[in-house]
C-alpha positions as CSV (number, residue, x, y, z in Angstrom):
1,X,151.6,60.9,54.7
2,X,151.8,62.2,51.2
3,X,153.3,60.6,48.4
4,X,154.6,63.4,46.0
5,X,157.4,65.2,46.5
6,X,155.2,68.5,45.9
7,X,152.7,67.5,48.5
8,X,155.5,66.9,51.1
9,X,157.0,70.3,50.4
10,X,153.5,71.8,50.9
11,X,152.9,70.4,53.9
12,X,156.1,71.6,55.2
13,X,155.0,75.2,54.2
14,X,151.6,75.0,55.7
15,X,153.3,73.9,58.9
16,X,155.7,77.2,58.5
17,X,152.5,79.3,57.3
18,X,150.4,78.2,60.2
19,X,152.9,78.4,63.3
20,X,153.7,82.3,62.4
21,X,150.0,83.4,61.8
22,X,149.4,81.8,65.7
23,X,152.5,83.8,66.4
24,X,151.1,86.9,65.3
25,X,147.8,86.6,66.3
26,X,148.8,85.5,70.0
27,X,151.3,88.9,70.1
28,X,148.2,91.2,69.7
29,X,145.9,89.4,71.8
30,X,149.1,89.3,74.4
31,X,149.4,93.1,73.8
32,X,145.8,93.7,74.1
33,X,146.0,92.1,78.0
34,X,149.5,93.6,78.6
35,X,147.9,97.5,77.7
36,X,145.0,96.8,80.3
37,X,146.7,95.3,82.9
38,X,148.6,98.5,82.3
39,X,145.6,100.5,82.9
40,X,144.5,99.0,85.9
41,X,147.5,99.6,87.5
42,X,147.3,103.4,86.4
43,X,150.7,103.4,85.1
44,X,150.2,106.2,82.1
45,X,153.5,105.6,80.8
46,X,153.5,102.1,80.5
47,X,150.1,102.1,79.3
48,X,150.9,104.6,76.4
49,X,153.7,102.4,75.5
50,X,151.9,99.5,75.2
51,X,148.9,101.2,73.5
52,X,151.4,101.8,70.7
53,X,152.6,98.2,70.8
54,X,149.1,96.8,70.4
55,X,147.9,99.1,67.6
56,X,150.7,97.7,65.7
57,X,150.3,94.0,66.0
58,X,146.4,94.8,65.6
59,X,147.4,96.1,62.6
60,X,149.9,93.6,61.5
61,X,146.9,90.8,62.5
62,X,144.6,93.1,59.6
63,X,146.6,93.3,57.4
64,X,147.4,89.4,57.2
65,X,144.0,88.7,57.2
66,X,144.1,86.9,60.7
67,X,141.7,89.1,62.8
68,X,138.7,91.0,61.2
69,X,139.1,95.0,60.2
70,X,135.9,95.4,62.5
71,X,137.3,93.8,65.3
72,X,140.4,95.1,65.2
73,X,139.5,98.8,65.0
74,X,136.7,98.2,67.8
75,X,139.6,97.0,70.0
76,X,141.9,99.6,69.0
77,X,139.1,102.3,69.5
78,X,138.0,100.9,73.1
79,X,141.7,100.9,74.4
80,X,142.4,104.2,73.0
81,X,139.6,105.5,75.0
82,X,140.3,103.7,78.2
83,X,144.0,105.2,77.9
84,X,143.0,108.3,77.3
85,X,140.2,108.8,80.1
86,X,143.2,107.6,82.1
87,X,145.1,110.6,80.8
88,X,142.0,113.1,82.1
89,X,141.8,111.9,86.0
């Protein structure tokens, strides 16, 4: 345990830091498996809904610096195109 005031206080705020960056990054990778379950079951509704949801927690994960730009456009860019071949049967 640390011994300085300061140190205790940052240890708190790593704690704080840490829990909502797993938050955030579980949300997209939660919205990434809700939008293809959504596919599968050839709901185009619900899976354009929940397209819209995952782009923006993708995007909120970039921008924080918790997921990489590459990644996160190449999973953005694969679900768009399953939605949208959805769109064309």
């Amino acid at each position: 345990m640390a011994n300085v005031k300061n140190a205790v206080k940052k240890i708190k705020q790593i704690n704080k830091t840490t829990l909502a960056n797993q938050q955030a990054k579980s949300t997209a990778k939660n919205a990434i498996k809700k939008t293809d379950k959504a596919i599968l079951s050839q709901n185009k509704e619900e899976a354009q809904k929940c397209l819209k949801h995952a782009i923006k927690s993708l995007d909120n994960a970039k921008v924080k610096g918790l997921m990489h730009r590459n990644k996160v456009d190449r999973e953005k860019s694969r679900l768009t195109k399953k939605v949208n071949s959805m769109e064309s049967k």
